[in-house]
C-alpha positions as CSV (number, residue, x, y, z in Angstrom):
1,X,-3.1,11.1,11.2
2,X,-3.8,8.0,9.4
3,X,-2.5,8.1,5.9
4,X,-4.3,6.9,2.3
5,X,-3.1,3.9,0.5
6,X,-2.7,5.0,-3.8
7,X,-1.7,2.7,-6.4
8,X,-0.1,4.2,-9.8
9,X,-2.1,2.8,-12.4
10,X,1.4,1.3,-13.8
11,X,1.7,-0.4,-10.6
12,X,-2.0,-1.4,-10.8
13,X,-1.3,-2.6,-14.7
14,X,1.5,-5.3,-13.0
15,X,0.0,-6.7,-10.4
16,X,-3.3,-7.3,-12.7
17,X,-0.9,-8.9,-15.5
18,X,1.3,-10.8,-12.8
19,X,-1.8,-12.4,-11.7
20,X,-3.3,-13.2,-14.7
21,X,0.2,-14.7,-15.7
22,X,0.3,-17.0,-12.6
23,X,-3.6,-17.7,-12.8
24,X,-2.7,-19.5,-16.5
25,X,0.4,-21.6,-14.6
26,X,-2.2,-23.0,-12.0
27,X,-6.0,-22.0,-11.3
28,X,-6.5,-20.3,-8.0
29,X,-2.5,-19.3,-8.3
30,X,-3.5,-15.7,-9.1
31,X,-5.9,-14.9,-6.1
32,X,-3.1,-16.2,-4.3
33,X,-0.6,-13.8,-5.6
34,X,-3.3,-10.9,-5.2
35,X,-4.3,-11.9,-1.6
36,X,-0.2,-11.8,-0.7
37,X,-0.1,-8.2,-2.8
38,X,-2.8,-6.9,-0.7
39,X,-1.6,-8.1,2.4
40,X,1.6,-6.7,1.5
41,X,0.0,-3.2,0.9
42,X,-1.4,-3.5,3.9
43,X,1.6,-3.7,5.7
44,X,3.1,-0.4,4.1
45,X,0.1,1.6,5.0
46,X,0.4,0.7,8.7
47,X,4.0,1.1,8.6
48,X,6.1,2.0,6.1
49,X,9.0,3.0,7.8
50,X,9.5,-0.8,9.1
51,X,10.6,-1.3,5.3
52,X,14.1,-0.5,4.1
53,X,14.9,2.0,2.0
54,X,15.5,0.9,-1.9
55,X,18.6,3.1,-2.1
56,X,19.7,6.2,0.2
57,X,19.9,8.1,-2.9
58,X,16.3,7.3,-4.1
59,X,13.3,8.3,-1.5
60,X,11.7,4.7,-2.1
61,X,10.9,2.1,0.1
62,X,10.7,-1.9,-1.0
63,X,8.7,-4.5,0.7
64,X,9.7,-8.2,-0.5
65,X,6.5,-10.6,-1.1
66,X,6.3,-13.6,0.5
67,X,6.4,-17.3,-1.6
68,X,6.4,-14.9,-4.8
69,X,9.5,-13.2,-6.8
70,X,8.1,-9.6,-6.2
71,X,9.2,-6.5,-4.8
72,X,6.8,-3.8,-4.0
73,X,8.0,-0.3,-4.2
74,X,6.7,2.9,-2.5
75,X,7.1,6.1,-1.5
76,X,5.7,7.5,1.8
77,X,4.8,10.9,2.9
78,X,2.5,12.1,5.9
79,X,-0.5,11.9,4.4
80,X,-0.1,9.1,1.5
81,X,1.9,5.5,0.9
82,X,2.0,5.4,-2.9
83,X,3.0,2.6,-5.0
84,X,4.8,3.2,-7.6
85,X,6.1,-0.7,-8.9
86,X,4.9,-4.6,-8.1
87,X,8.0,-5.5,-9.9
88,X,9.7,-9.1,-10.8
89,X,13.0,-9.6,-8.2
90,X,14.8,-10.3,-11.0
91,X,13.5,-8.7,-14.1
92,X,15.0,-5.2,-14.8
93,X,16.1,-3.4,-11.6
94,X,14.8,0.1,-11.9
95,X,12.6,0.4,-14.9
96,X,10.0,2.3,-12.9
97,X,11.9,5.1,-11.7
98,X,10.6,7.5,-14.2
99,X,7.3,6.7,-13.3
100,X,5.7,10.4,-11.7
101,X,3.6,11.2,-8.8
C-alpha cells in the first residue's frame, strides 16, 4: 500500500517563510531551499522508517536537510507520512509538539 504525503499547514507556514527568508539573503536561494524540502519529503514518503526516531518517548521521526540548518519532523502510519515541523536545527527544540493531527 503506498502511503499519502500531508503537510500541517504550520509546517507548510515554515517552510513558505524559511524560503522567503533565504530568497531576501540571495535570489534563487529560496527555490533552492524548497527544491532540498521537497526532495526531502520525498524521501520520507518512500521510506520513512530509514529516518531515526526524534525521541523513543515521542512517535516522531526527523530527517536532517542537506546544505541547510533544518530538520524535518514527521510522523508515519500505514496509510500517511505527515509533517508536522520544517524547523531551524538550532532554534527552539520542540516548539511543535503541541501541534495536532
Amino acid at each position: 500500500m503506498k502511503r499519502t504525503l500531508r503537510v500541517l499547514p504550520d509546517a507548510e507556514a515554515e517552510l513558505q517563510s524559511a524560503a522567503m527568508w533565504y530568497e531576501e539573503k540571495r535570489r534563487g536561494l529560496g527555490i533552492e531551499f524548497v527544491a532540498v524540502v521537497d526532495r526531502a519529503f520525498q524521501s520520507v514518503l518512500e521510506n520513512p522508517e530509514a529516518c531515526p526516531v526524534w525521541r523513543p518517548d515521542r512517535p516522531y521521526r526527523k530527517r536532517l536537510l542537506k546544505r541547510f540548518p533544518y530538520v524535518v519532523f514527521f510522523s508515519v502510519d500505514a496509510a500517511t507520512v505527515e509533517i508536522v515541523a520544517v524547523a531551524h536545527a538550532k532554534r527552539r527544540p520542540g516548539y511543535w509538539l503541541d501541534r495536532r493531527r
